[in-house]
N, C-alpha and C positions, 0 to 999 in steps of 0.2 A: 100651709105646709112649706117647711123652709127647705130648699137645696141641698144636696146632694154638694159637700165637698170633694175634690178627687184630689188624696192623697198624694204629694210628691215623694217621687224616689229618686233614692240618689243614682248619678249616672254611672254606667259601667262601660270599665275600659277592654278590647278586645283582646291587647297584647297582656294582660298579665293570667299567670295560673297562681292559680290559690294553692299554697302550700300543701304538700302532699308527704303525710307521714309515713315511711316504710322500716316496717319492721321485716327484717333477713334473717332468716336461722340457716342459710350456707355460707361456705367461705368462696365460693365459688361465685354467687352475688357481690359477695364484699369485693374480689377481685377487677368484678367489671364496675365497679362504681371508681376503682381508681383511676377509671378513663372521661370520670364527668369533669365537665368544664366548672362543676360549684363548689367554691372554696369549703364550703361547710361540709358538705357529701363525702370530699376530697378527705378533711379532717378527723370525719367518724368512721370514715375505711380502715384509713391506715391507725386508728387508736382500734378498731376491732383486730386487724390483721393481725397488730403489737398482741393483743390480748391472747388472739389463738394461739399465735408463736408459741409464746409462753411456756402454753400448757404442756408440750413437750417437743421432742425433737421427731415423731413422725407426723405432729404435723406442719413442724418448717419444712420439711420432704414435700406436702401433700400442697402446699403455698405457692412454692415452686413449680410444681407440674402446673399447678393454675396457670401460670407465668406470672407471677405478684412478682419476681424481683426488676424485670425490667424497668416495669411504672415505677415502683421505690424506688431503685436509681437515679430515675429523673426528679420525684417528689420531696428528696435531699434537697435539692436546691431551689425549690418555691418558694415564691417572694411572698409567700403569706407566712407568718411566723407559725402558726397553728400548724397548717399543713407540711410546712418543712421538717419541727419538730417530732409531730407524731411520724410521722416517715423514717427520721432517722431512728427514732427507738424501735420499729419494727425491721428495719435492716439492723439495726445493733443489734438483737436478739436473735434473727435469723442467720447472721453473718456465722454462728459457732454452728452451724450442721456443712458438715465436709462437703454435700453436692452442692450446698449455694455458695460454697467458697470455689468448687469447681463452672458455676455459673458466673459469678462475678468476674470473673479473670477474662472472660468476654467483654463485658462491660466498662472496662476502664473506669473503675468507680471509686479507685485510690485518690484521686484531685478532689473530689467534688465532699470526699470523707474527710479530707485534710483539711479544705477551707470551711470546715464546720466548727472548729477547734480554735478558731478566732476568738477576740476578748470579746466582741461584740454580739454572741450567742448567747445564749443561756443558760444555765450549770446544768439543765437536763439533756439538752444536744450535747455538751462535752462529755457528761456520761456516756452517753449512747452512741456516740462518735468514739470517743476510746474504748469503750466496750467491741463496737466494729472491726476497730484498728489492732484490738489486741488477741483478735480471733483470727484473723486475716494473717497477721505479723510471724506466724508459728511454721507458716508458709515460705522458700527460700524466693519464689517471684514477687511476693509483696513485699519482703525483706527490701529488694533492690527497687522497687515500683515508691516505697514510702521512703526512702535513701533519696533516691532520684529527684523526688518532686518536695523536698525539704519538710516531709512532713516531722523528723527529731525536734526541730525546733521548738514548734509548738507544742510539741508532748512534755518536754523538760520546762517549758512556760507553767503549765498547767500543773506539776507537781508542785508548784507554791498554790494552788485551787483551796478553796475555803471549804469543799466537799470531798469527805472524802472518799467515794466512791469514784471520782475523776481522779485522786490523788491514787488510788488502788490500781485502777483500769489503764492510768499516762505510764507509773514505773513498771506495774507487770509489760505493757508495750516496748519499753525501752528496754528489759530485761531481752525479750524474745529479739530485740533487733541487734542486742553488743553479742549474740552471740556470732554474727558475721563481724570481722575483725575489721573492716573497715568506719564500720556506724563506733565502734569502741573508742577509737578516734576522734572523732566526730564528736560523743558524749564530754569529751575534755575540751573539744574545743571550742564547745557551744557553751563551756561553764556551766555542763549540766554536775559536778562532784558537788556543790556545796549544797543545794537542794535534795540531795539525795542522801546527803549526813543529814539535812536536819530530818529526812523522813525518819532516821534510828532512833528518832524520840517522838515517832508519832504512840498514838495509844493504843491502837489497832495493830496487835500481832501478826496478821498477813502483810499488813505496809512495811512492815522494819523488816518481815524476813525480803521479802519482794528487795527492798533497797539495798537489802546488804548481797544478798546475792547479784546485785548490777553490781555494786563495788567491785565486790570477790571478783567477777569479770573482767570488768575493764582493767584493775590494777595487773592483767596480764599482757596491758603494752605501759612499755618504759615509758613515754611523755606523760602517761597519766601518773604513771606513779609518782612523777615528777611533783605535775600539778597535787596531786593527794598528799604530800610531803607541806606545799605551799599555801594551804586550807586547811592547816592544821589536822588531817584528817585520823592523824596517829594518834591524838587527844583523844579524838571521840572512840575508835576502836580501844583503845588498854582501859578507856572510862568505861564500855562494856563490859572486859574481861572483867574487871573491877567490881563489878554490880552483881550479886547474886539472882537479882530480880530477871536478871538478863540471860539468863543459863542457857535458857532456846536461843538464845545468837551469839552463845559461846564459838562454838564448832567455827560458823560462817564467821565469824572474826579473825578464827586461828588463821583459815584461811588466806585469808586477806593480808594478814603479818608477812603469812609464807610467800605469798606474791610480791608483796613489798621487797621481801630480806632479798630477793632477787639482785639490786642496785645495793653497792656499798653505801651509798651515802645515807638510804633508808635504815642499813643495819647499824651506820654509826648514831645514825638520831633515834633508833627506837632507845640503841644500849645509854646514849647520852639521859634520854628519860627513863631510864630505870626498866624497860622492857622485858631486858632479859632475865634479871630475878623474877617479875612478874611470871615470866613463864615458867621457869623451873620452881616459883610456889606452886603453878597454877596446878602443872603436871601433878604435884605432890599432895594436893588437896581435891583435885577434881575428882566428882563420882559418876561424872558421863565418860565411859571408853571412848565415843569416838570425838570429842572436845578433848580427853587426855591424847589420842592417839595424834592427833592435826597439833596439839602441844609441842608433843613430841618431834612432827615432823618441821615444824619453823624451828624449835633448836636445833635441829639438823639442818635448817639452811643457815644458819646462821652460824651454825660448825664451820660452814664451807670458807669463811677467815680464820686464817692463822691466829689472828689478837684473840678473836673469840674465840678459838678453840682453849689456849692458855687463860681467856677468863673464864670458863667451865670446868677448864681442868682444875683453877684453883677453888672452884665454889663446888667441888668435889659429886660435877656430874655424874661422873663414872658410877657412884652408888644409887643414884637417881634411877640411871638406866636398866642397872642389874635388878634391881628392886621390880622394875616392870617386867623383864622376861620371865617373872612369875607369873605374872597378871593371866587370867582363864581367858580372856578377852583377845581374840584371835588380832583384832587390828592394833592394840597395842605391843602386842609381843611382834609384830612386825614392822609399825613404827619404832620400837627400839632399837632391833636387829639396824635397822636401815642409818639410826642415828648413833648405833655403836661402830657401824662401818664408815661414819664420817668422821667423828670424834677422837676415831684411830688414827688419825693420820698424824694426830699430836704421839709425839712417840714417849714422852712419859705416859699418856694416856693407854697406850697396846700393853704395859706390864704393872697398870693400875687395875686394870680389868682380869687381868691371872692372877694378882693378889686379892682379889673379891670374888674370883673361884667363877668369874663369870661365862669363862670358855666352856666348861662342861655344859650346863643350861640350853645355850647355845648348842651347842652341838647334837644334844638332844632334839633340837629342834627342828633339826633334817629328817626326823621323823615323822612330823607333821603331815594330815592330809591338804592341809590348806599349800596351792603351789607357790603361790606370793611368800609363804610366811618360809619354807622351804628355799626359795631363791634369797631372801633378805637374808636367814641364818649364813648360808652358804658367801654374802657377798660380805659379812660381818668379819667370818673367819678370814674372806680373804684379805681385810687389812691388817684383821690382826696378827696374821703371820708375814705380813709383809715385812724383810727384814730383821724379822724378830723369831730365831730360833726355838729361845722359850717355849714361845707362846706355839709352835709349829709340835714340837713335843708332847704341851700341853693338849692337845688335839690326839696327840696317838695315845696317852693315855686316857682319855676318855676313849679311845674307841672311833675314834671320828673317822681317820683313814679306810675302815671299812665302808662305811657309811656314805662315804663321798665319794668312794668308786662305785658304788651303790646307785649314786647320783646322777653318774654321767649317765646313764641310762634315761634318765627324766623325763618326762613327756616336756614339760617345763624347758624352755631352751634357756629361758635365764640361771635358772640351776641348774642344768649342765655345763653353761657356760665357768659359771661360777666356781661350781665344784671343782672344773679341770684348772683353773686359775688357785685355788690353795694349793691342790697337789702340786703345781707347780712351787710355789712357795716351798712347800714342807720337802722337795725333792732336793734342796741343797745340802742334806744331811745326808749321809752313805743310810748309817740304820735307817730313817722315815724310808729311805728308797726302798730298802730292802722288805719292808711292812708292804708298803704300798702295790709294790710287783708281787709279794705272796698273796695279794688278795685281786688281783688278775685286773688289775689297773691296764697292762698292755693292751689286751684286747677291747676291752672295753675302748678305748683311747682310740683304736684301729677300727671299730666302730664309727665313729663320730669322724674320720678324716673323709666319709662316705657322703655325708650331709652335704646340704646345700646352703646352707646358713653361715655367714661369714665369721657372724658373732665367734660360730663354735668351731671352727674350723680356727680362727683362730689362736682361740684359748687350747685346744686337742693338740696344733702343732708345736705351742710352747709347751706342753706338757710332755710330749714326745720328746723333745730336745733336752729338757730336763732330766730324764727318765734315760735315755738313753748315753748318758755316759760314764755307767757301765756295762761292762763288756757281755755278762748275761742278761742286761735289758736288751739291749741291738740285738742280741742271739733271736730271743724272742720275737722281737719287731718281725725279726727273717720268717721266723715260724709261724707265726700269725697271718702273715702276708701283708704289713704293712707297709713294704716297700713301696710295693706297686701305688697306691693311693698316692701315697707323701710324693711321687715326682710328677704324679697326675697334678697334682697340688701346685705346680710350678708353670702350668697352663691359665691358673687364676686369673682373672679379668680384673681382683680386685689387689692392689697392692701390698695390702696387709697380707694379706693369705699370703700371697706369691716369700715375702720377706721371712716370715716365719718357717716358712717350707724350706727355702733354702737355709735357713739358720741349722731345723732339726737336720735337713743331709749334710750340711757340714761336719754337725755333730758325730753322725751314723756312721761317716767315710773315716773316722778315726779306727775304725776295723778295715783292715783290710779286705778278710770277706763281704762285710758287709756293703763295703766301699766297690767291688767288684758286681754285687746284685744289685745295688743301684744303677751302675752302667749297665750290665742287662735288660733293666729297666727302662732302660731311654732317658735317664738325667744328664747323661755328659750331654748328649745331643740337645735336649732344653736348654739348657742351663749354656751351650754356646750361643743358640738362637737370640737366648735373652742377652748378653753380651753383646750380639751385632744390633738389640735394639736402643735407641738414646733413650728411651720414655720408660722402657721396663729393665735396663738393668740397673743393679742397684750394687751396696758394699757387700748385703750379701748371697746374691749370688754369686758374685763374683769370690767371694771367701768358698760357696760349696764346690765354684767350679775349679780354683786352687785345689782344695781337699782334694775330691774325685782323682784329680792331674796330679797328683803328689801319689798315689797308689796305681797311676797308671807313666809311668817315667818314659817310657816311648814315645806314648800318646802325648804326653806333653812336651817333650822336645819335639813331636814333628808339629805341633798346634803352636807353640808361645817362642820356640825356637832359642830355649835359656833351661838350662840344669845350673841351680845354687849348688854350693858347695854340701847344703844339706840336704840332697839329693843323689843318695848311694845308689847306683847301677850295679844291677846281682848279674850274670848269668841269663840269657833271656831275651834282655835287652836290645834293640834295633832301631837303627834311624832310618827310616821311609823317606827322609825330605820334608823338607816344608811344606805342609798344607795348612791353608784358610782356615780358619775358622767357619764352624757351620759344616764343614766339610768330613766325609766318615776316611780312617785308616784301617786299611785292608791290615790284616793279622798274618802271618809270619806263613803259617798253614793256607791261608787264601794266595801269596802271592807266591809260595811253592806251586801252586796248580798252575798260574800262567806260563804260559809259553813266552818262553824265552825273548825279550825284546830292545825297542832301540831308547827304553826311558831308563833310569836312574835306578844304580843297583840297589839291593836295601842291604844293608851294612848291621852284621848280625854278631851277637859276641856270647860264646858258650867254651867256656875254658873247663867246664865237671867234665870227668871221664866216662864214657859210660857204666864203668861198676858202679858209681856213684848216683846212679837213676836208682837204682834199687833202695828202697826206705828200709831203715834198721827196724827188727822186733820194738814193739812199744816201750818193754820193759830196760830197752840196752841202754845204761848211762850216758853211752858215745853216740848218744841218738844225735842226726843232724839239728842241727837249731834251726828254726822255722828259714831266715835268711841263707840259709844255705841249699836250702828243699828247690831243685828247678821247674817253674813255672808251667804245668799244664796249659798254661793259654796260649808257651809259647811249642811244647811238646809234643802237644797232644792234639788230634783232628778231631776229638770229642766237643765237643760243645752244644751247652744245654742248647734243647728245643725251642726254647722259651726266649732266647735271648733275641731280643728285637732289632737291635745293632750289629753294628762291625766293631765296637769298641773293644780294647783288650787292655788288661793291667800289666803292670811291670813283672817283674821275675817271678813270684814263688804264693802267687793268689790260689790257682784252683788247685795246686797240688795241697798247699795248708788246708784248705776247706774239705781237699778227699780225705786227707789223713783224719782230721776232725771227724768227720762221719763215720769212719773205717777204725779208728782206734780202739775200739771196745768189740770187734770182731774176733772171732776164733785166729784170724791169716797170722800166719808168720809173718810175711812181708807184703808190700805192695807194688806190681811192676808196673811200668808206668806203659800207657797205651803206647801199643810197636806198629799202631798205621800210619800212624808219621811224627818224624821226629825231627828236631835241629840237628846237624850233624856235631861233631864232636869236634872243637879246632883245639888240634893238637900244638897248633904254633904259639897258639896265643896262649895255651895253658902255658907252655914253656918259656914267654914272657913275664910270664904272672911270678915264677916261678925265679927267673931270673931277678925280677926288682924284689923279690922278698928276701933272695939272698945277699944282694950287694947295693939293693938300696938301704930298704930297711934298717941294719945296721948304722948307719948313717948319725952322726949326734948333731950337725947342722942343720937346720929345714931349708935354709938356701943352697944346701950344696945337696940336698936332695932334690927339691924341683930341677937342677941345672941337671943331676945324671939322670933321671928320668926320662927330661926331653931329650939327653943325648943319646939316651935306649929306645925314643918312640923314633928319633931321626933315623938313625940307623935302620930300623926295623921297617921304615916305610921309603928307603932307597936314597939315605944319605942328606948331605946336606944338597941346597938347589938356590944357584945365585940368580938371582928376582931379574935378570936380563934373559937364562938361559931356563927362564919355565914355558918359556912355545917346547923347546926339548925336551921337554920332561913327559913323555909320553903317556901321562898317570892314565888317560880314557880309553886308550887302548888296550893297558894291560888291565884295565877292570872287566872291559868287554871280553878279553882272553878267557877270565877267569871264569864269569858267565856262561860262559860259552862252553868249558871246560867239564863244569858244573852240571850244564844245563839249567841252571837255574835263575830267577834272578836275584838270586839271596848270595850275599858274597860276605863268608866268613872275614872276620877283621884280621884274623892273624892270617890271613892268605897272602893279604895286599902286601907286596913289595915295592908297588910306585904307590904313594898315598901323597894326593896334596893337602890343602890347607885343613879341610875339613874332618879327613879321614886320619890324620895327626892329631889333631884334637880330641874327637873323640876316643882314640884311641888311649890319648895324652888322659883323658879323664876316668874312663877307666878302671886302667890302671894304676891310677892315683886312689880311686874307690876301695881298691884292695889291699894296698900298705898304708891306709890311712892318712892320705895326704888330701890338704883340703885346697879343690878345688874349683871352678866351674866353669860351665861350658858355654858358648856363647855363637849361633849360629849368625851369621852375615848374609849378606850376597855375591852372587858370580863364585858359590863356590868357597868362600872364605867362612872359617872359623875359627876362634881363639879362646884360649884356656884364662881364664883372671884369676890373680890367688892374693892374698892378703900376706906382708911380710910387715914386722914391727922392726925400726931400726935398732941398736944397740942403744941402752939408756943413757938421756942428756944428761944434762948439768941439775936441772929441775926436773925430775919425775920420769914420766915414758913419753915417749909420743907415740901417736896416735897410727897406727897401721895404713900403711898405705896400699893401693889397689896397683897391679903388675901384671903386664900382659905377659909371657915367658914364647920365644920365638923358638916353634918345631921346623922350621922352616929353611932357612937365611943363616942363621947363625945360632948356631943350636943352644939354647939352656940363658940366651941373652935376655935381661930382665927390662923391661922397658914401662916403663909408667904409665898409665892406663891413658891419662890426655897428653903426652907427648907425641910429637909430630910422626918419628918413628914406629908408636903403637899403631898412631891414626894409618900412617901407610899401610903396616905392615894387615890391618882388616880391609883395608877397599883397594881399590884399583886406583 
């Protein structure tokens, strides 16, 4: 029997395990295997993880509560290609659910996404790397996180990519980041335009819209458009326009034109290449509205040049455009509106468009529900009336003027704005005016000066200013109560407002009543504050607060200390003294109430009799003429409730404004309030009286200022030599008179010592009432002087020219002296 062999077997080693196959049906397994140390385990997690992703977005939600994105984070950057790879395409797909993009932003996981986009990767990490980056990007902290850490660059690389799902995923990325204005920048100065022209011929219709809409972007900062100019980039957009095949990136083209024509030198190189025919074929052929309507708005910026306005006008746009405000298609009838109101500004173009009947259309078109199309009709009429009468007519004859007072109502502030901006226009005609107030323009207009919108505030106060001068629009303004607002309006913070407010009260104060309830209303008092400021007064204020002081002639000689010669003193009239500016003047009835004291008399002049207070029957021929009617402001102790000041108008305001109110009453006459009154100066009527008889006559005008002054010298205690004025005890006898009085109002025709001042005025006057022209001129310490205009006899050659003469009431009565002669200069100062 042979032996029994024993078998050798092979040895076995204690450190190794035999491979152990696991199959996982949870995602919850898969998650903790992304915590093993073995590259291969590592690899089938994250291609399973990718896999669940996938299938929808609850459960990249259910991945997450795992905690799967932390380990992904890190498994981006493993040094095993396998493992890195599938990692990233499992955060590429999970990066598009909103909570893992609120989980990543913990992670700082923008670096590690960026340096996956290297040339050295492989076109399925750049997918899924861009796919990451373009889910992320929509986000404004990734926006600045992918800015930050240069990840543009590589994205603009990558759109030259041989795949194009990297070519899809890099420009939609770059898309989501030009929309912060800085990266926009940045796309020109990384040379990313010419890559993204050549994507407009890629094959794949998401990529060409994707690129053209970065273009459409960026070409909204000037350097690009520069560069876009320098890569010929105006070839390849009109080669679009050009291409029927290309119609889906019609629109996004026009676009792009329209952001170009921005820079003149784009709109001279588009018209150098023929552009601009292109476009008004394009309009005339196109059957997409909103590729005609983006048409239409790049000829409209390309309106905004004079040259091309004139070469449209001769390639007979104007019928282009009429021809659209037919069009059913809501965004072209207001792309046209928008590019008739630019087009207008060429002024054979504003009566091209009334010969093609195009204003009625238009004006139809304020009826629209759409607001936009309603604001463009409205902003279309307003050039086309700009200037142009016609065409302002042509409006009332459609009906329009209803329609646009209609307007200012708008919910729309652009059409309200707009529509107060025609009627302004069309209100330099008397008949439009007259249309436009019959259809209750005022109030409406006294609406909108309520607003807070400057827009219309200031369009509402040029339209008031317009509208108001005539005499029954202001009536109105009164009765509506537009007052009150319009000098609210002069409180403005904003400049514009403030200018236009004071423009429409300038306007307003051409009424005397009305020029009176504005001072009620607290304008004089505005309108001096703005005066003492250097940042807010302007020319016109300064013109409303002129007006205002030209219907208040007291008020203005005590505030400016100057009556021109066209500045007629009634009856009424008082000088208070100089006062500041900013400062209020007590009224004639206020400083009757004071008690008698040791300040400065006020010097009052009422030469009407009292039979003469009484107002004729309406119907008497020999009715007073308004300038002859004595001033309730200065008569009367009545004063409205309302009035929020001390200010008071010159002679014959509030008694005009009672007779106004009262004239269609049953009264025979009207007696004027008997609670207090000016007194009656008999002296100075009898002055008045005296120069009408033996001046007047007079055929000289230099030998009448000379008896004048020698009738004011006399009247105010002779002549007085400039040594012996300590003697002339003129402050005592005022004080007498005061005194005598009781009051501190001292009739002019009382004064028997009167010095410099009280000569003067005295001197003006009465120069007011025999038609001599003069003016008044206060000084200091007391001094005042008359200046009047005398023309010599004529020379050799023609006239000369009138010279300016002080006239001395003083020193030497009726002596003429030349206004910068040494003599003049003495005879005003000390």
């Amino acid at each position: 029997m042979g032996k029994k062999v024993k078998k050798e077997t092979e040895p076995f080693s204690k450190d190794v395990f035999d491979p152990l196959p696991i199959e996982s049906k949870t995602a919850a397994t898969a998650v903790l295997m992304l915590s093993s140390p073995e590259e291969e385990v590592l690899a089938k997690a994250c291609e399973a993880i990718h896999k669940f992703a996938e299938k929808g977005d609850e459960n990249k939600t259910s991945l997450m509560c795992l905690g799967a994105i932390e380990p992904l984070s890190r498994l981006i950057s493993h040094e095993d290609k396998t493992v890195r790879r599938n990692a990233v395409m499992a955060l590429g797909v999970m990066a598009s659910n909103n909570e893992v993009k609120k989980c990543l932003k913990q992670l700082d996981v923008i670096p590690a996404v960026i340096s996956k986009l290297s040339p050295e990767e492989n076109v399925v990490v750049h997918e899924f790397a861009t796919l990451c980056l373009t889910s992320l990007s929509v986000d404004f902290c990734y926006k600045v996180q992918i800015f930050e850490h240069k990840g543009l660059e590589p994205l603009i690389q990558l759109l030259s990519s041989p795949d194009p799902d990297v070519k899809k995923n890099s420009v939609e990325c770059i898309f989501n980041l030009v929309q912060d204005f800085q990266n926009r920048a940045a796309v020109q100065q990384l040379n990313g335009l010419p890559p993204l022209l050549e994507l407009l011929r890629s094959e794949f219709p998401v990529i060409q819209q994707l690129a053209l809409r970065t273009i459409e972007n960026i070409t909204t900062d000037g350097e690009t458009r520069v560069a876009f100019r320098n890569v010929q980039g105006f070839d390849r957009i009109l080669e679009i326009l050009g291409t029927k095949e290309f119609s889906d990136l019609h629109e996004g083209a026009l676009r792009v034109i329209s952001n170009c024509l921005e820079d003149s030198e784009s709109m001279q190189l588009i018209q150098t290449m023929g552009g601009l025919e292109q476009l008004l074929q394009f309009v005339g052929t196109s059957t997409l509205p909103e590729a005609q309507a983006n048409a239409v708005k790049a000829i409209a910026r390309m309106a905004q040049s004079s040259e091309n306005r004139t070469f449209l006008h001769e390639r007979n746009v104007e019928k282009t455009l009429t021809d659209l405000l037919m069009q059913e298609n809501e965004s072209v009838r207001t792309a046209a509106c928008q590019a008739v109101a630019t087009v207008s500004k060429h002024l054979p173009s504003r009566d091209m468009f009334r010969s093609l009947d195009a204003i009625k259309p238009i004006v139809q078109l304020l009826n629209s529900e759409g607001s936009e199309l309603r604001m463009a009709a409205a902003e279309a009429l307003t050039s086309l009336t700009n200037s142009n009468n016609l065409n302002a007519y042509a409006i009332h004859d459609a009906e329009g003027d209803k329609l646009l007072v209609r307007q200012l109502q708008d919910s729309c502030t652009g059409a309200a704005v707009y529509a107060a901006s025609v009627l302004t226009n069309m209100a330099s005609q008397e008949e439009l005016r007259k249309s436009i107030l019959a259809h209750e323009a005022m109030p409406a207009l006294v609406e909108l000066l309520h607003s807070t919108d400057n827009n219309i505030l200031i369009s509402a106060t040029q339209a008031v200013a317009s509208l108001a001068c005539d005499a029954e629009a202001r009536m109105e303004l009164r009765n509506v109560g537009g007052l009150s607002p319009l000098v609210q309006l002069l409180k403005s913070i904003n400049a514009e407002v403030r200018r236009n407010a004071s423009w429409a009260i300038s306007v307003c104060a051409n009424d005397e009543i009305t020029a009176l309830e504005l001072c009620n209303a607290g304008a004089l008092e505005i309108l001096q504050e703005i005066k003492l400021s250097p940042n807010r007064n302007n020319k016109f204020s300064e013109l409303a607060l002129q007006k205002l002081l030209d219907s208040n002639l007291s008020l203005k000689y005590s505030l400016t200390g100057h009556l021109s010669a066209s500045d007629i003193t009634t009856d009424g009239f008082y000088d208070h003294g100089q006062i500041r500016m900013g400062y209020q003047v007590s009224t004639l009835e206020e400083v009757s109430k004071q008690v008698v004291n040791k300040q400065r008399a006020t010097i009052a002049v009422n030469g009407k009799p009292p039979d003469q207070f009484i107002t004729k029957e309406p119907d008497d021929p020999k009715q007073d003429s308004p300038t002859e009617t004595t001033a309730s402001s200065v008569l009367s102790s009545k004063r409205s409730s309302k009035t929020p000041s001390k200010m008071k108008g010159k002679g014959n305001k509030e008694d005009e404004k009672r007779k106004d109110e009262d004239e269609y009453k049953p009264q025979p006459e009207m007696v004027v309030d008997e609670a207090w009154g000016l007194p009656y100066d008999a002296a100075f009527h009898n002055l008045v009286k005296e120069a009408v008889e033996s001046i007047s006559p007079l055929q000289d005008v230099v030998k009448m200022y000379t008896a004048l002054a020698m009738l004011v010298c006399d009247a105010m205690g002779g002549q007085v030599e400039p040594e012996k004025l300590h003697d002339f005890l003129w402050e005592l006898h005022i004080s007498e008179l005061k005194f005598e009085a009781c009051s501190n109002i001292v009739l002019i025709g009382k004064i028997k010592k009167g010095t410099y001042f009280h000569r003067a005025l005295l001197y003006k006057v009465l120069a007011d009432r025999i038609g001599l022209s003069c003016s008044l001129i206060r000084g200091e310490y007391n001094r005042a002087w008359n200046e009047i205009f005398i023309t010599s006899p004529k020379k050799t050659y023609g006239y000369s020219q009138p010279e300016c003469y002080i006239i001395d009431l003083m020193h030497q009565p009726g002596n003429l002296m030349k206004s910068n002669s040494p003599a003049a200069l003495a005879y005003h100062t000390i």
